[in-house]
C-alpha positions in Angstrom: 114.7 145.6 -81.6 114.9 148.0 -78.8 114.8 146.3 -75.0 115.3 147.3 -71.8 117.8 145.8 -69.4 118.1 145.6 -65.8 121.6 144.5 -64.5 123.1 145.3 -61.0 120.9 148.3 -59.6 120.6 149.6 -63.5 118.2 149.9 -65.8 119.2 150.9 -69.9 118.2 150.9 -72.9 120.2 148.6 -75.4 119.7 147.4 -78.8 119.4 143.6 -79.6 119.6 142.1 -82.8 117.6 138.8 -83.5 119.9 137.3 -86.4 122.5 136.6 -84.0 121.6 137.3 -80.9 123.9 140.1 -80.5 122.8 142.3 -77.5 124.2 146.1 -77.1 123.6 148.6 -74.5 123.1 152.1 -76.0 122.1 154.5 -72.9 124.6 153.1 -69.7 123.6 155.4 -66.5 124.2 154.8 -63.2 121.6 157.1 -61.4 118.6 156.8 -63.8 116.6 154.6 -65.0 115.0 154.4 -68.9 111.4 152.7 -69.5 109.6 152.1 -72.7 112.0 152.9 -76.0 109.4 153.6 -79.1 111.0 153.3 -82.0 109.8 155.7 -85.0 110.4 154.6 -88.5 109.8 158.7 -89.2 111.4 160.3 -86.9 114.0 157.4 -86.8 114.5 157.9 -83.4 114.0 155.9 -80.1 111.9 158.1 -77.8 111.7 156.7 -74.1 111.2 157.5 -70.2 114.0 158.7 -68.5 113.6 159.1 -64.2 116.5 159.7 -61.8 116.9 157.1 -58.6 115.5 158.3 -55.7 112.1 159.8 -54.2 109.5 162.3 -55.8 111.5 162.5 -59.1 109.4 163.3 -62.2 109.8 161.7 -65.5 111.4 163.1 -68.5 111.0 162.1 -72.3 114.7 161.6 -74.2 115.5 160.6 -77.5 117.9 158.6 -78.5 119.2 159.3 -82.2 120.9 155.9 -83.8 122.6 157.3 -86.8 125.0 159.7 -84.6 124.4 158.2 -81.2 123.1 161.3 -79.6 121.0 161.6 -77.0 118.7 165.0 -76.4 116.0 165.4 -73.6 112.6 166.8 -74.5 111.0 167.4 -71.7 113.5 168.8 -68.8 110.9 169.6 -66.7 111.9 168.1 -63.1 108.2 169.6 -61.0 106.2 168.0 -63.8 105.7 163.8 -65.4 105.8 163.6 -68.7 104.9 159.8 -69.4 103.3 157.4 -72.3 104.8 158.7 -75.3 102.9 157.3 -78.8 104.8 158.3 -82.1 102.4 159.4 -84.9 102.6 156.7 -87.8 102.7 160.0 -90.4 104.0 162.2 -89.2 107.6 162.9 -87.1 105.8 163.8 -83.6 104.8 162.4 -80.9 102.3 162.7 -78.6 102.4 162.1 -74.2 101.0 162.6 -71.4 101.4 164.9 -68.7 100.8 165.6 -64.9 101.7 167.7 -62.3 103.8 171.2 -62.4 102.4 174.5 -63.2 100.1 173.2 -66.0 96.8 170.7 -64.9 97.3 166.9 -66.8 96.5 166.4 -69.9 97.7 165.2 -73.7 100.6 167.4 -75.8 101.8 166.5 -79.2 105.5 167.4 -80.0 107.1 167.9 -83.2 110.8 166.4 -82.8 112.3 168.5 -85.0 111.0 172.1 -84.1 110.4 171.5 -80.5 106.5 172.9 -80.9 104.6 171.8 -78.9 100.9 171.7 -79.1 98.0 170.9 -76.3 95.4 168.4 -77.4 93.4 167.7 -74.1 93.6 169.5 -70.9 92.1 167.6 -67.6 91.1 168.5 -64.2 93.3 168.5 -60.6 91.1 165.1 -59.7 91.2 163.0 -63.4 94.0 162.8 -66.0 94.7 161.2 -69.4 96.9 159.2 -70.6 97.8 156.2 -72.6 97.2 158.0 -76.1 96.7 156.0 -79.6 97.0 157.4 -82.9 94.1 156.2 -85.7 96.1 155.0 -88.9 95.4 158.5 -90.6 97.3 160.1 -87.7 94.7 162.6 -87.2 93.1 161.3 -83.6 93.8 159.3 -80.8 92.5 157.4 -78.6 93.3 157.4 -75.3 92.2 156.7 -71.5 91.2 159.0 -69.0 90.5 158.3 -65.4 88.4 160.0 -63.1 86.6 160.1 -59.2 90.5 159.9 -58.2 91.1 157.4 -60.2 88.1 155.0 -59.3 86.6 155.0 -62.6 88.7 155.2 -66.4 86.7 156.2 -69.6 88.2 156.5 -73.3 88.4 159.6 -75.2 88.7 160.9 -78.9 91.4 163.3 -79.2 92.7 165.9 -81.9 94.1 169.0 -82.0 91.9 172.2 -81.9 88.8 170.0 -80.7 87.2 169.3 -77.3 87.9 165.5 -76.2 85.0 163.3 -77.2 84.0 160.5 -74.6 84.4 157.4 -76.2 82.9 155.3 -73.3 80.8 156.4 -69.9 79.5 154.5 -66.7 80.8 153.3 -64.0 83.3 151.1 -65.5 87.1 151.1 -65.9 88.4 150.8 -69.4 91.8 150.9 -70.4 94.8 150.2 -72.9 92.6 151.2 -75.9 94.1 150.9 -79.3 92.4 151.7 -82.4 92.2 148.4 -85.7 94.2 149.2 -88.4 91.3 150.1 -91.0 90.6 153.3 -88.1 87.3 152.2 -88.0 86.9 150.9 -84.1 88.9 151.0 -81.0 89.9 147.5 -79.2 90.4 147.9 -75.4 89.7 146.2 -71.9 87.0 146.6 -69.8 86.5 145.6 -65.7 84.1 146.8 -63.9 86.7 147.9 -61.2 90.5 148.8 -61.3 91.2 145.3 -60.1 88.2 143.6 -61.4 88.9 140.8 -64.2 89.3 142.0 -67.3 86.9 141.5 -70.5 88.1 142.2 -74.4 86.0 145.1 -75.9 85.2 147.1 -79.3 83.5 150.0 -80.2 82.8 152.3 -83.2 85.2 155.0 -83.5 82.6 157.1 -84.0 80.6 155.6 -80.9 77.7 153.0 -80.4 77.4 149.8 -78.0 80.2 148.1 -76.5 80.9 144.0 -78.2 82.6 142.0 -75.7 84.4 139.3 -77.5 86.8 136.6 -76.3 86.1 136.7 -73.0 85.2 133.8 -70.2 83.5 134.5 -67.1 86.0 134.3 -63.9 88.8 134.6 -66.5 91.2 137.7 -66.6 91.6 138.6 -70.4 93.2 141.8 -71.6 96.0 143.7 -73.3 94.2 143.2 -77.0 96.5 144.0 -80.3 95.0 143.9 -83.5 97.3 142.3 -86.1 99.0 144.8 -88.3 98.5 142.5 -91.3 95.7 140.4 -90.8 92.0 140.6 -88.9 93.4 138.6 -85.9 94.2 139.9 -82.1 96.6 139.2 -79.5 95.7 139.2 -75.7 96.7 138.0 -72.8 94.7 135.6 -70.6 95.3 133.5 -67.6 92.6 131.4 -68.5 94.7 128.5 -68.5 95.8 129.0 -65.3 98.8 131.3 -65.7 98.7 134.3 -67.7 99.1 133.1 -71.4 99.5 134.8 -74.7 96.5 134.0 -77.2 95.5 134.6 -80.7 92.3 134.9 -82.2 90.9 135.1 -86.0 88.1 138.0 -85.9 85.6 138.3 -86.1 84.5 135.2 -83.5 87.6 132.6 -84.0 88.7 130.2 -81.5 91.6 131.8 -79.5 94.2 129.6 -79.3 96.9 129.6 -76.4 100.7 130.3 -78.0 102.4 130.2 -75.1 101.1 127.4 -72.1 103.5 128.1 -69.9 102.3 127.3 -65.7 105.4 128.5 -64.1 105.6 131.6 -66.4 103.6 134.6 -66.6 103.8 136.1 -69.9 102.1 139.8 -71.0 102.8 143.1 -73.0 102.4 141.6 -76.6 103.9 143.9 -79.5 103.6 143.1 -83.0 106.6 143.0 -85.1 105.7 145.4 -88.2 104.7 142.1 -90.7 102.6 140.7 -88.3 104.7 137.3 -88.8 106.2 137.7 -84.9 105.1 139.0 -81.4 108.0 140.0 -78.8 106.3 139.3 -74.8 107.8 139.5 -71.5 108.0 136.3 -69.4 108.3 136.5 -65.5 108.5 133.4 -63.2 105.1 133.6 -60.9 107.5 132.5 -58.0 110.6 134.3 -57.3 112.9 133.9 -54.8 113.0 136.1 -51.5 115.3 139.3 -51.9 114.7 139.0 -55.2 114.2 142.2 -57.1 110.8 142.6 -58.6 111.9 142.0 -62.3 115.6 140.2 -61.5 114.5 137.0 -63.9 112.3 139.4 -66.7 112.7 138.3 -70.0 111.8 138.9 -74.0 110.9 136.4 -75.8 110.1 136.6 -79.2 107.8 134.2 -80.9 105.9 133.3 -83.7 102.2 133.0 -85.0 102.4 129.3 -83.7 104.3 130.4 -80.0 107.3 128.7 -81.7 110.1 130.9 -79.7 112.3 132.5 -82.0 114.6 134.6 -80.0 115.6 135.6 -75.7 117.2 138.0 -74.2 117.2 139.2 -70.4 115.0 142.7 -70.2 111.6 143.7 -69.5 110.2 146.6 -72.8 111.0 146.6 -76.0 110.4 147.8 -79.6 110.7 146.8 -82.5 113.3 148.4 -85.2 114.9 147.4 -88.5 117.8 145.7 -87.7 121.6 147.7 -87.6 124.5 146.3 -89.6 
């Protein structure tokens, strides 16, 4: 597994494996910090988000090659952000967003091994995209797109050589959309403002009316996975009080909380590849002042029952087959 750590002023990317416990930084900087490692079974490379301390610095795409060590940036481009990076599941490229520099925002897709690069949405100087999902097939994504300065966020069919498709319109903000596994829908969240509760929401790939499904009224609900392995989901919810991690049978199960932790706020739920594990981070809702924003972040990996499995200080993380 792939993680993030933070540890005096530092933020790198190490390797942790779950068997026993063992915990290795890969990437050790002093005056940058790396976000989000994606791990491509593919490619088998780590791609992540690379940003030098200080003000008005752009991010950068690396990768981060395990079987020599190497590291190679793919997007030196310090005027322009290159963010969100989503690895095809069939092919070795990877698709991210972009903003800013001499090109408007939009959505490229980058072959790791050539270094092509191919545009597959363009936006305007007052929306962008971002967030991209591949379908199963690899041959679309999904992926959000706000607009009116950021005031409103719609989702968007993608693929190369065709004019973005809007997914969902109206005066909504809909976000983190990932399409089910059979590439026949798209799960994602709904509010009916940027920092409006959240509801859990479906819709036809193709199009057709928005199902809201495991949502309460008042209650914040949102950050849906479907299981890779069976017709269940994944969401956080702070129903309970404090945001919890819940699972849910499809198509109209009961969820059930995993997690019931009051003092703890749990979110970002990955599944592991078998669909057996999830790995969340867990942040105390208090911290102490002077504290850093994420000084007590942890991963926790846990089972289908919230049994916890595994720990380890950080705040992203991947999953990856395990070195020897």
């Amino acid at each position: 597994m792939y993680v993030v750590e933070e540890a005096d002023g530092a933020s790198d990317l190490a390797r942790a494996r779950l068997s026993d416990g063992a915990v290795v930084r890969i990437v050790r900087t002093r005056r940058r910090e790396e976000r989000w490692p994606y791990w491509s079974p593919i490619a088998r490379r780590v791609v992540f988000q690379a940003r030098p301390y200080g003000p008005d610095l752009r991010t950068d795409l690396h990768l981060w090659d395990p079987a020599t060590g190497q590291e190679t940036a793919l997007t030196p481009t310090p005027r322009r952000d290159e963010r969100w990076p989503e690895w095809s599941p069939t092919t070795p490229e990877l698709a991210y967003a972009f903003r800013q520099g001499w090109q408007a925002s939009g959505i490229a897709l980058l072959d790791v091994n050539t270094h092509a690069v191919r545009l597959v949405a363009q936006a305007g100087p007052r929306d962008f995209f971002f967030r991209p999902s591949f379908t199963p097939d690899g041959r679309r994504m999904v992926a959000q797109r706000r607009v009116r300065d950021g005031a409103l966020s719609h989702l968007y069919v993608l693929a190369p050589g065709r004019a973005p498709r809007p997914l969902t319109t109206g005066e909504v903000f809909d976000t983190k959309p990932f399409p089910t596994p059979d590439g026949r829908s798209v799960i994602f969240t709904r509010r009916a403002g940027q920092q409006e509760p959240g509801d859990l929401a479906r819709i036809g790939l193709e199009g057709g009316p928005v199902e809201l499904f495991a949502s309460l009224p008042g209650a914040d609900d949102h950050s849906a996975k479907h299981s890779p392995t069976r017709d269940e989901v994944v969401f956080v919810s702070d129903r309970d009080g404090s945001g919890d991690i819940f699972l849910m049978e499809l198509p109209d199960g009961e969820p059930r909380n995993l997690t019931r932790s009051p003092e703890v706020e749990e979110a970002t739920p990955i599944w592991s590849p078998d669909g057996e594990w999830l790995v969340i981070l867990a942040e105390p809702r208090q911290r102490e002042p002077g504290d850093s924003k994420h000084a007590d972040a942890r991963l926790l990996v846990i089972d289908r029952e919230g049994r916890l499995r595994f720990e380890t200080p950080g705040l992203m993380a991947d999953w990856m087959p395990a070195w020897p």
